[in-house]
Structure formats: structure tokens, C-alpha cells
matplotlib code that plots the C-alpha trace (Angstrom):
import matplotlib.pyplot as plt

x = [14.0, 10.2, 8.3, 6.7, 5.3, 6.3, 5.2, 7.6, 7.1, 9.1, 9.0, 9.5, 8.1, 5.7, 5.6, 2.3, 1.1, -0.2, 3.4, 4.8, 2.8, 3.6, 7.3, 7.2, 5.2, 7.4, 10.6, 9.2, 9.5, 6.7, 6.8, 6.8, 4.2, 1.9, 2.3, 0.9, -1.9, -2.6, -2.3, -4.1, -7.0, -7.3, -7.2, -9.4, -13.0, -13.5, -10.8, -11.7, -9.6, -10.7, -10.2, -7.5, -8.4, -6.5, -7.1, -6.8, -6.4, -3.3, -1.5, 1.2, 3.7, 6.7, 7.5, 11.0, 10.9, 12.6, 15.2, 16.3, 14.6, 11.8, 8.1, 5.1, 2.2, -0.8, -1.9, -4.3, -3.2, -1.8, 0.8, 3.3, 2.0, 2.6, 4.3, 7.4, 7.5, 6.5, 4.0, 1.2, -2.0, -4.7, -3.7, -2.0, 0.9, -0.8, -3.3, -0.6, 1.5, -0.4, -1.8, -4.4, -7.6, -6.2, -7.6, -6.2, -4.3, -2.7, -1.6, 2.4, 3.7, 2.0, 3.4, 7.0, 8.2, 10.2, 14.0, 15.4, 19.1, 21.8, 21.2, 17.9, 18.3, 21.0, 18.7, 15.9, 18.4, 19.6, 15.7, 15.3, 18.3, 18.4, 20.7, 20.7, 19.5, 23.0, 24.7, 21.8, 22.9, 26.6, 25.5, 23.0, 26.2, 28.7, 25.9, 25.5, 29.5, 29.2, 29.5, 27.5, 29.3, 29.0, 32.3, 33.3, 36.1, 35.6, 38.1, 36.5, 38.5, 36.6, 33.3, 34.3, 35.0, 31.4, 29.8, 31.8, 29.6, 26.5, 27.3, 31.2, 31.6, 34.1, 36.5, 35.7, 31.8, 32.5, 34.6, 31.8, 28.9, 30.6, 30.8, 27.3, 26.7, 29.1, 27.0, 24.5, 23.2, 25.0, 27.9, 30.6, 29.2, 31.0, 34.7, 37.1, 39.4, 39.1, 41.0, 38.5, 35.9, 37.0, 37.7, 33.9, 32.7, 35.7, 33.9, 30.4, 31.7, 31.8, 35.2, 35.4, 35.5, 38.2, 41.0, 39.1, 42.5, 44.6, 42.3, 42.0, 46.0, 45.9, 43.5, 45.4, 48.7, 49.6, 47.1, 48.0, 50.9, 48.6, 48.3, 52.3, 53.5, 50.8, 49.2, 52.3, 54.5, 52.8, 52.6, 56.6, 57.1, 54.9, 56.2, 53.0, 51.5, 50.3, 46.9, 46.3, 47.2, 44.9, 41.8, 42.3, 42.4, 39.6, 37.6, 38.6, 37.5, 33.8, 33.6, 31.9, 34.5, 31.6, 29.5, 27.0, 26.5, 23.7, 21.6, 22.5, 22.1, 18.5, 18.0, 19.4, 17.4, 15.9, 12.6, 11.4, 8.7, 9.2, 7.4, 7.4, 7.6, 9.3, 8.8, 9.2, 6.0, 6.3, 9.5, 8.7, 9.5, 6.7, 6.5, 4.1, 3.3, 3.5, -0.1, 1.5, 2.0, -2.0, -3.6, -6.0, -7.9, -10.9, -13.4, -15.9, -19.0, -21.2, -19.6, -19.2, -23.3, -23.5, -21.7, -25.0, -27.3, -25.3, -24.8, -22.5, -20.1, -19.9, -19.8, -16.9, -15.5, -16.0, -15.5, -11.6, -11.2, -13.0, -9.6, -7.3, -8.5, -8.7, -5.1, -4.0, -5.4, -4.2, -0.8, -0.7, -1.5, 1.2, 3.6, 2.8, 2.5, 6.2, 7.4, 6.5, 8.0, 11.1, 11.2, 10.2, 13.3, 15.3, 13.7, 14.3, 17.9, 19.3, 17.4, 20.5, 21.4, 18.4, 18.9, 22.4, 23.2, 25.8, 28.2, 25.8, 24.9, 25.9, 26.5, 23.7, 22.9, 20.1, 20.8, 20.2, 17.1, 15.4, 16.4, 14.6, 11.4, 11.2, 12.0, 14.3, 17.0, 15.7, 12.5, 14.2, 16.4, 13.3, 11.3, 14.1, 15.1, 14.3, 12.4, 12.9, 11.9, 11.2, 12.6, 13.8, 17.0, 15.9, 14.4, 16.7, 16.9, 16.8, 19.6, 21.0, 20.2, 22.6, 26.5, 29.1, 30.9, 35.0, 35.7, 36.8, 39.2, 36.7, 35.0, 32.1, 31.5, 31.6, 30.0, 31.9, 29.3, 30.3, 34.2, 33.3, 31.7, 34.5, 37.1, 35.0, 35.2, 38.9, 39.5, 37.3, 39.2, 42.8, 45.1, 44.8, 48.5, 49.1, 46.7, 46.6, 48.1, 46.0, 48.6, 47.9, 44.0, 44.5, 47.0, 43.9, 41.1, 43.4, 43.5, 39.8, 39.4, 39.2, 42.3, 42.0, 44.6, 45.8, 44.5, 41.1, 41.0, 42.3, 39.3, 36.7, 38.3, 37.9, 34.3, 33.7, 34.9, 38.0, 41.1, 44.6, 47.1, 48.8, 46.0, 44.1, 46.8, 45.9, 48.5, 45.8]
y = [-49.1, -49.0, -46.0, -43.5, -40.4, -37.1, -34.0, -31.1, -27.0, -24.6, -21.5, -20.9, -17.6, -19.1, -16.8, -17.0, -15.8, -12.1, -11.6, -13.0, -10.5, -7.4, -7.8, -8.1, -5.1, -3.3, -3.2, -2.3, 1.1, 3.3, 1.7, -1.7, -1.3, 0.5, -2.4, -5.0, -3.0, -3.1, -6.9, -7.2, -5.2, -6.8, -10.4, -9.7, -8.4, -7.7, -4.9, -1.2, 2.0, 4.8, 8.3, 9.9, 12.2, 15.5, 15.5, 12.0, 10.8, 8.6, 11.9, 12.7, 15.1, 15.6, 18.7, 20.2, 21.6, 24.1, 22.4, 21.1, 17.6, 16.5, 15.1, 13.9, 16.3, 15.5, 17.9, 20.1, 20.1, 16.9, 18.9, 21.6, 25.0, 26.6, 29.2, 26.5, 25.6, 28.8, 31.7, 31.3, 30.7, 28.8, 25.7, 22.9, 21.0, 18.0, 19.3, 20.4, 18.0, 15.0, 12.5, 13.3, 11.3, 8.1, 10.1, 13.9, 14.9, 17.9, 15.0, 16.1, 12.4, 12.2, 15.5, 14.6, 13.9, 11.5, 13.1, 14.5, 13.1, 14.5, 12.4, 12.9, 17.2, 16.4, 15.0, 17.3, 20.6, 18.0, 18.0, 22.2, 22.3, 23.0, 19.5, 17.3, 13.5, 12.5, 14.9, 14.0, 10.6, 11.9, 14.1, 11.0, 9.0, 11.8, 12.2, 8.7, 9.0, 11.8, 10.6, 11.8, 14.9, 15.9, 14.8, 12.9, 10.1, 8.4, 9.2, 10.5, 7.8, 5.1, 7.0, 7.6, 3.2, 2.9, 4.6, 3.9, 0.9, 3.0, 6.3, 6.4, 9.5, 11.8, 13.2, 16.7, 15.8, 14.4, 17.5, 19.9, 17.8, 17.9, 21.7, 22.4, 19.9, 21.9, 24.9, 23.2, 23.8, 23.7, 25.2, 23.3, 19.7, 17.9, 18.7, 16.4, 17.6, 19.9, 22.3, 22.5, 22.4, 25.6, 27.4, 26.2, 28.3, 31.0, 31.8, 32.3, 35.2, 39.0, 40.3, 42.5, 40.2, 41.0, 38.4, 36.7, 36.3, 35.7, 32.8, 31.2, 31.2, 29.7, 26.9, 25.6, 24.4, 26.5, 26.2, 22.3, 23.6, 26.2, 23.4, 23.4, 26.9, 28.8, 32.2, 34.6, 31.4, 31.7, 35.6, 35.2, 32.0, 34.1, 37.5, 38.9, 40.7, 38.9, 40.5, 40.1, 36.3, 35.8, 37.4, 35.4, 32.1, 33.3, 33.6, 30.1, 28.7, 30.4, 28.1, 24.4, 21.6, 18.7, 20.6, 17.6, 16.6, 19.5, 18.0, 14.2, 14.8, 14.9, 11.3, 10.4, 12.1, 9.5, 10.2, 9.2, 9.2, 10.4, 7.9, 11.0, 14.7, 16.5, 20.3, 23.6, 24.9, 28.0, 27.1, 23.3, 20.1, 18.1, 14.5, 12.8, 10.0, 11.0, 11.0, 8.0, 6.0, 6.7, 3.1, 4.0, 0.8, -1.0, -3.2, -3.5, -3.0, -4.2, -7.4, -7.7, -7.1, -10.4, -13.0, -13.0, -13.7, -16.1, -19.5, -21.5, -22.0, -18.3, -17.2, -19.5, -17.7, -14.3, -15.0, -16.2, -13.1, -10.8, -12.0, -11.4, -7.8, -7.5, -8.8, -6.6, -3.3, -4.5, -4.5, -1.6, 0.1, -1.8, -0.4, 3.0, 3.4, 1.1, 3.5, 6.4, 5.5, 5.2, 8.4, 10.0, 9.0, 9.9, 13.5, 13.6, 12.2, 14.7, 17.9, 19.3, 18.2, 19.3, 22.5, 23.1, 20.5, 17.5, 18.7, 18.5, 15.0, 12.8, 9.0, 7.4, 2.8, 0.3, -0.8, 2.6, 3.1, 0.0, 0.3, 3.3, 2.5, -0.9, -2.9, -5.3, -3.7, -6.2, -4.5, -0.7, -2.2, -2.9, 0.0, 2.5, 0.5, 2.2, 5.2, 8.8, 11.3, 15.1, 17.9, 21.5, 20.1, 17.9, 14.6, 12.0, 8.1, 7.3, 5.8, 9.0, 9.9, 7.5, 7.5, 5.4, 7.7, 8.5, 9.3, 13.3, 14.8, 16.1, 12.4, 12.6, 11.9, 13.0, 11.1, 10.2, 12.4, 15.2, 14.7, 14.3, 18.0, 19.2, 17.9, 19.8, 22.7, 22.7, 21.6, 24.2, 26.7, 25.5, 27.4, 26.5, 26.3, 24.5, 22.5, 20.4, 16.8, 14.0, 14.4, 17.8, 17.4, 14.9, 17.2, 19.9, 18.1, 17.0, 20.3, 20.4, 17.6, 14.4, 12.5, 10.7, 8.5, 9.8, 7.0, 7.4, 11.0, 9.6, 7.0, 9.6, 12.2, 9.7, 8.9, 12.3, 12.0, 14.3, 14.1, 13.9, 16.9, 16.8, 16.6, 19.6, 21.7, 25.1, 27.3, 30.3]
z = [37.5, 37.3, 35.5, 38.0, 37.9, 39.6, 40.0, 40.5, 40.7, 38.4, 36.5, 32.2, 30.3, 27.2, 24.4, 23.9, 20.4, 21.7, 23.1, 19.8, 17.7, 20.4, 20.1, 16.5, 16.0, 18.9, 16.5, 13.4, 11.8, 10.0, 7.2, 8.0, 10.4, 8.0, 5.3, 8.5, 8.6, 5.6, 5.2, 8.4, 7.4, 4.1, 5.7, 8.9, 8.1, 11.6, 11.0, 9.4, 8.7, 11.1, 10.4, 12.5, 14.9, 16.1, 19.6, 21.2, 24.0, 23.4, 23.8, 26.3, 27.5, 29.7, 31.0, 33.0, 36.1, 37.0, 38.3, 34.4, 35.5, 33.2, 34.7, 32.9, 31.9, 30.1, 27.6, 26.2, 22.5, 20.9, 18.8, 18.7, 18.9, 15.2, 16.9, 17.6, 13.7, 11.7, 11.4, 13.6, 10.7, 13.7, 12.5, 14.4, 13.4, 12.7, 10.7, 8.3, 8.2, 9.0, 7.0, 5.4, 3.7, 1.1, -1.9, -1.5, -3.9, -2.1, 0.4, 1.2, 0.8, -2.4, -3.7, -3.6, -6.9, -8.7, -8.3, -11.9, -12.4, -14.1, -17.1, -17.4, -16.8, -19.9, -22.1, -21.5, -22.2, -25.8, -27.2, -26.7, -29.2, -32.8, -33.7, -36.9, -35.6, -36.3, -33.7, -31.8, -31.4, -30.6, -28.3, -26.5, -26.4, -24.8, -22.1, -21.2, -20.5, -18.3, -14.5, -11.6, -10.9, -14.3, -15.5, -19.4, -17.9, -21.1, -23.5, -26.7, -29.6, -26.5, -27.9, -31.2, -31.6, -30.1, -32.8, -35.2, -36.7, -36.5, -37.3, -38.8, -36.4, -37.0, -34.4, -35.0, -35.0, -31.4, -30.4, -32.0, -29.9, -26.7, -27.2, -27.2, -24.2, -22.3, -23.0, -21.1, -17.5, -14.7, -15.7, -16.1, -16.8, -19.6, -18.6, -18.9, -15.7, -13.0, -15.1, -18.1, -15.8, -13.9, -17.6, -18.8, -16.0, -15.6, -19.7, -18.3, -16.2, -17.6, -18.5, -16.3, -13.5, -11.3, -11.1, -14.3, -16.6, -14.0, -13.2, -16.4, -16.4, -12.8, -13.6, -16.6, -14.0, -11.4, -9.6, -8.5, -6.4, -4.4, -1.5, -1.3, -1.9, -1.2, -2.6, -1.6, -3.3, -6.2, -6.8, -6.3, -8.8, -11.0, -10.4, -9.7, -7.1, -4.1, -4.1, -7.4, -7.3, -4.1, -6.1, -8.6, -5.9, -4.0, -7.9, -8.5, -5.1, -5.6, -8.3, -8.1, -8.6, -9.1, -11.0, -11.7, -8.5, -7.5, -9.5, -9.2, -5.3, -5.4, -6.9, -3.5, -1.2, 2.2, 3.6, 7.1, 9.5, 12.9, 15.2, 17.9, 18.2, 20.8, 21.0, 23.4, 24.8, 26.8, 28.3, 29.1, 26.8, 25.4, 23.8, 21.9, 19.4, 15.9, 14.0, 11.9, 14.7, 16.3, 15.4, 12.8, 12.8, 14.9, 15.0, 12.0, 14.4, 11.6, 11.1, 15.1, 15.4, 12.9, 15.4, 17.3, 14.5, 12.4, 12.0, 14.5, 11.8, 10.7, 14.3, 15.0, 12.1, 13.2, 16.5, 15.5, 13.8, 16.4, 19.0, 16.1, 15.5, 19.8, 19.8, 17.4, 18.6, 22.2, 20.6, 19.0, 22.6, 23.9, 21.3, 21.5, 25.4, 25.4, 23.1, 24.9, 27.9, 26.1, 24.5, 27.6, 29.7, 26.4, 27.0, 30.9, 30.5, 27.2, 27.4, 27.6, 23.7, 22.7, 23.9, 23.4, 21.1, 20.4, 22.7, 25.9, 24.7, 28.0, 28.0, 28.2, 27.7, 27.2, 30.7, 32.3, 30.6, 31.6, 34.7, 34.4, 33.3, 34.7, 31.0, 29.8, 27.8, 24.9, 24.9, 24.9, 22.0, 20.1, 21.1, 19.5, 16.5, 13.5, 15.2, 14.8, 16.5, 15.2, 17.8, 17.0, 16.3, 13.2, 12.4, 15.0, 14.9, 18.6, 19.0, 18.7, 21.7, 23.2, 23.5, 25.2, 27.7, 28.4, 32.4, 32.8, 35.0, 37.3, 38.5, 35.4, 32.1, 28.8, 25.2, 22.6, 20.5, 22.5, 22.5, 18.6, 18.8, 20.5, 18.1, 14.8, 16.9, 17.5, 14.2, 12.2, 14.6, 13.7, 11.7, 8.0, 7.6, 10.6, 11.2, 14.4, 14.6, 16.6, 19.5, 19.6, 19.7, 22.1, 24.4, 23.9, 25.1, 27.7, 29.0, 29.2, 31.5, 28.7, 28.9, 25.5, 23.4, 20.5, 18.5, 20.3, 18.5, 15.0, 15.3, 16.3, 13.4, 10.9, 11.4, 11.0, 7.7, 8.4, 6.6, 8.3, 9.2, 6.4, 3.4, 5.4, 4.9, 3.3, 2.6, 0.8]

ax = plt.figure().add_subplot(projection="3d")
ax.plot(x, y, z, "-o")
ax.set_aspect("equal")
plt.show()
């Protein structure tokens, strides 16, 4: 065969670079999208931070009808009416929550200190008291043995052989050290088992507490068969009376098992940014874009002004970065417009779980929402990765606003976050001494018009994080 040439027609999408840089910029979060701007501003002189203003006009709003359906509104404030948040002072969400100028002080991200742990709150509480170095050492040792809910697993002869080639410490030096730690706040740190921990803090009571003694006698055995036998079981292995024995239960439940763990809690604390806020304005739902997520950079005008007057070299070069910087702020638009459309179809589709909660949360997919809005479910994907939005109802990833669905009796629909709802609410309601079985749960929402397996509802119970039937009996 001889070479030839022919022509044919066809279509193929080219991801050009600007669509390359949009969809990269459409899934990151917060963060990650404030650390590009700042590479990008530090790498493109043509680029410049801008102040971020309150009103804008890259504000919008959807409203509901009265029919419960949602439609678009533009607005006259770009933020929440203080009235929706707290006491109305005249000043506008934003402004008080809002980033404010790089060198502020008062600035609220910049406030948040470094989170104290349990060690450290230990330590600090060691150098206020009166100690010889050498028990201070002992002491530094028992702490640093002392888990995260404030309990010594260690035994004390494993503490004893550590410092026994530097300080030849004595058993009853040990004993006397971890005394005076387990004076120390919160009450109860430095126990060796739930028992000892309940008596640190049973001694910190007055004597005249009601139940107090019968408490302390309770906590040293008994109380391990409460689950089993119960409080009226007790008072009759005991030979006490039953009301006496269930003060002195209800005494030891007011008590904090993991007494360390208030204050190791805070070490573990997450932050995030909501990319949108959704709030109630005299009856009608609004939505708009975060003040993080407002672009605050542009053009360098001065260093635009310069193409014309400078060499063809150094306008090449400014020129090149000119399209970057136009490319990026063109993307930017793109990201927040994409993203809210998103979030307003989100609003239109569950204002019901926003105003009644998790169990009016209806099923709700990708595909439905692009067919919505007119995107590819790729894009929607993107646009919600990562983002939360703030609502009455709490900060809220966006994915949470949608939930794979289980056909009803009556021809609809209902989420799995709802069924979810409606098992805590069944459960919490259950008898303590009975509690209900997964068949039964599943015979109950049954009966409400969700005919679902019984090991659909031991799937949803245990991502809730709740135990079985059997370990949530409570016979008190």
C-alpha cells in the first residue's frame, strides 16, 4: 500500500492548562487553597493581596417560598443578621468573625492557643509543690506513666527497676510520691483501677454526703455485679435497704470514670473553615460564600502599567505573568460561582434537615444534583470535597448533606441518616433493663413504614458507635 493522506472529522475534550488549573483548585479545601495563594502571589509579581471587603458583590442568596421550595435572591447584606447568631451589637457577622488584617493580634485564628495535655497540666501542678529534687524525679517518672485518661497501668516495681540505677528508689518513696500526685487536679488522676479511682474522688467529698460510706464500700467489689443483679439485688445480697443502696449507685455514677481525659481532650480538638454560610433571615434561607473563600488577590496595576514602557524582553515577561494572574482570578470565579451552585441545590433539596434535623434528611446523589444544575457528577464531587458549610445546625462537611435512600411502605423514601436518627431515638427510649434486640428495632421501624433487615439495623447501630442488647443492659 502507498502512504496517503486523509482528512477525517471528530470530537476529543483537550484539557487545556486553564481547565487543568480550575479543576485543581475546584477540589481543594480552605487550607490548601490559601497555601496556592500564597505560593502564587509570591511567584507572580503581577499578583497582590487585596483587602477583603464586607459587602461584595460575589454575594448570593436563596430564599423558600412559601410553598417550602427554595429560589435564588440576591441580597442586601452579605452575612447573617447578628440577630441569627447572638445579641444584636450593629455589627455583621463577618465583621466579627472574619479575617481580619495579617498583623492583628486580636485576630480569632491567631488567638487559639496551643492545647494543654494531661502531662503537661501534671507537671505544672509538680513545680507549685513543696518536694525534695529526689521525689521530684519520682514524681516526673509516675507522671510520664500515667495514660491519657489519667490512669498509672504501669506497675509501680516496673517504675521502681527504671530508677533504680539512678536514684535506688525505694518502694515506700514511690508509694509516698504517687500520693501527692493523686492529690492533684482533676480528681482522681493517678489511680490504678476504676476502683481507686472512684475512692480518690468518693475522699474529696464532705462526710456528710448522703450515700458517701456506703459508696466507698460499693466501689471496692460490689459494685462490678451492679450490671447483672441490679440495685434492688444488691441491697438484698447486702442486706440493706434498697434506697439506701441506690443513693449510694446514683453517688458513684455522678462520678468521672476517665478522669484524665477532660483535659487530654483538648490536645485533640479539629478546626475548620466553612467555605459557605447558610442562615434564617426573617423566615427565608440564605447562602453565601464564606469571607475565606472571597479571592483576595488581583492584579498588581503598577507592575501592569510597566508592560507598556518596558523592554520587549521584560514585557514578554510580564506579559506571561499578566495571563497567569488573569487565569487564576478567572478560576477562582469559576470556583466560587461552581460552588455556589452546588450548595444552593443542597439548600433547595434539604431545608427540611436543617430545620428539623437528621431525621428529615432525604436521599439525596451526585447524579441528581448535576442533573440539577447542569454539571457532571465529577465536577459536584469536586465542588463538595472537603467543604463545610456553617448553618444553625453546626459547622457541616457537604457531603453531609447527602444519604443513600431505603424505599418505605408508602411508595417514598427515607436516608439512611434518617433511619439512623430514628434508631437513637428508639434506642435512648428503650427500657434500660430490656433493652431492644436488632430484630426488634427492625420489627419497629417496620411498623413505621421502613421494612429494614435486621442486619441492615445492626450495621447502621454499629456505626453509631452503639453497643449490642446485651452490654447495654442496665439493671439500676
Amino acid at each position: 500500500m502507498k502512504p496517503r493522506l486523509q482528512t477525517s472529522l471528530g470530537q476529543h475534550l483537550v484539557m487545556t492548562p486553564q481547565l487543568q488549573q480550575a479543576i485543581r483548585l475546584l477540589q481543594m479545601s480552605a487550607i490548601e487553597l490559601e497555601a496556592e495563594l500564597v505560593n502564587a502571589v509570591e511567584s507572580n509579581p503581577l499578583l497582590d493581596w487585596t483587602e477583603t471587603a464586607i459587602s461584595s458583590d460575589r454575594t448570593d442568596g436563596t430564599r423558600l417560598d412559601g410553598d417550602g421550595h427554595a429560589s435564588d435572591s440576591s441580597l442586601d447584606t452579605p452575612a447573617p443578621p447578628e440577630a441569627d447568631w447572638g445579641a444584636n451589637d450593629g455589627e455583621t457577622w463577618y465583621q466579627r468573625v472574619g479575617p481580619g488584617d495579617p498583623g492583628d493580634e486580636g485576630s480569632a485564628a491567631e488567638q487559639v492557643a496551643e492545647a494543654e495535655t494531661l502531662h503537661d497540666h501534671l507537671l505544672w501542678q509538680l513545680h507549685l509543690s513543696p518536694l525534695s529534687p529526689r521525689d521530684r524525679q519520682i514524681a516526673v517518672a509516675l507522671i510520664e506513666s500515667i495514660d491519657d485518661n489519667g490512669y498509672l497501668r504501669e506497675p509501680l516495681e516496673s517504675i521502681a527497676a527504671g530508677l533504680e540505677a539512678e536514684l535506688h528508689a525505694r518502694g515506700d518513696e514511690i508509694q509516698t510520691a504517687l500520693c501527692q500526685i493523686q492529690r492533684f487536679d482533676p480528681v482522681g488522676v493517678g489511680a490504678r483501677d476504676l476502683a481507686e479511682c472512684l475512692r480518690l474522688q468518693l475522699e474529696q467529698l464532705p462526710e456528710d454526703t448522703p450515700g458517701r460510706d456506703l459508696a466507698w464500700t460499693l466501689a471496692n467489689g460490689p459494685l462490678e455485679r451492679l450490671p447483672r443483679i441490679g440495685v434492688s439485688g444488691l441491697a438484698s445480697e447486702m442486706k440493706l435497704d434498697e434506697g439506701e443502696v441506690d443513693i449510694a449507685v446514683q453517688l458513684l455514677r455522678s462520678l468521672d470514670p476517665r478522669p484524665g481525659a477532660q483535659i487530654g481532650a483538648i490536645a485533640t480538638d479539629t478546626y475548620v473553615a466553612p467555605d459557605v454560610v447558610i442562615w434564617r433571615q426573617h423566615g427565608l434561607w440564605r447562602v453565601a460564600l464564606s469571607d475565606s473563600m472571597r479571592p483576595r488577590v488581583s492584579i498588581h496595576r503598577g507592575y501592569e502599567g510597566m508592560i507598556r514602557h518596558a523592554s520587549a524582553s521584560d514585557a514578554s515577561y510580564l506579559k506571561g505573568h499578566l495571563q497567569e494572574a488573569r487565569w487564576l482570578l478567572k478560576s477562582l470565579e469559576a470556583r466560587g460561582d461552581t460552588l455556589l451552585k452546588v450548595t444552593r441545590c443542597l439548600l433547595r433539596q434539604q431545608a427540611g434537615f436543617l430545620e428539623f434535623g437528621d431525621s428529615a434528611l432525604r436521599p439525596l446523589t451526585l447524579r441528581e444534583v448535576a442533573a440539577e444544575i447542569g454539571l457532571h457528577e465529577s465536577t459536584v464531587s469536586r465542588a463538595i470535597a472537603r467543604k463545610y458549610a456553617r448553618t444553625p445546625r453546626g459547622t457541616i462537611p457537604l457531603r453531609g448533606f447527602f444519604a443513600s435512600g431505603i424505599g418505605t411502605g408508602g411508595g417514598g423514601e427515607a436516608s439512611s441518616t434518617a433511619i439512623q436518627s430514628m434508631l437513637r431515638q428508639l434506642i435512648e427510649a428503650e427500657n434500660p433493663r430490656k433493652p431492644l434486640s436488632d430484630a426488634r428495632l427492625a420489627e419497629s421501624l417496620k411498623a413505621t413504614g421502613i421494612p429494614v433487615a435486621r442486619r441492615t439495623v445492626a450495621k447502621y447501630r454499629e456505626a453509631m458507635g452503639i453497643a449490642s442488647s446485651q452490654d447495654r443492659v442496665r439493671m439500676a
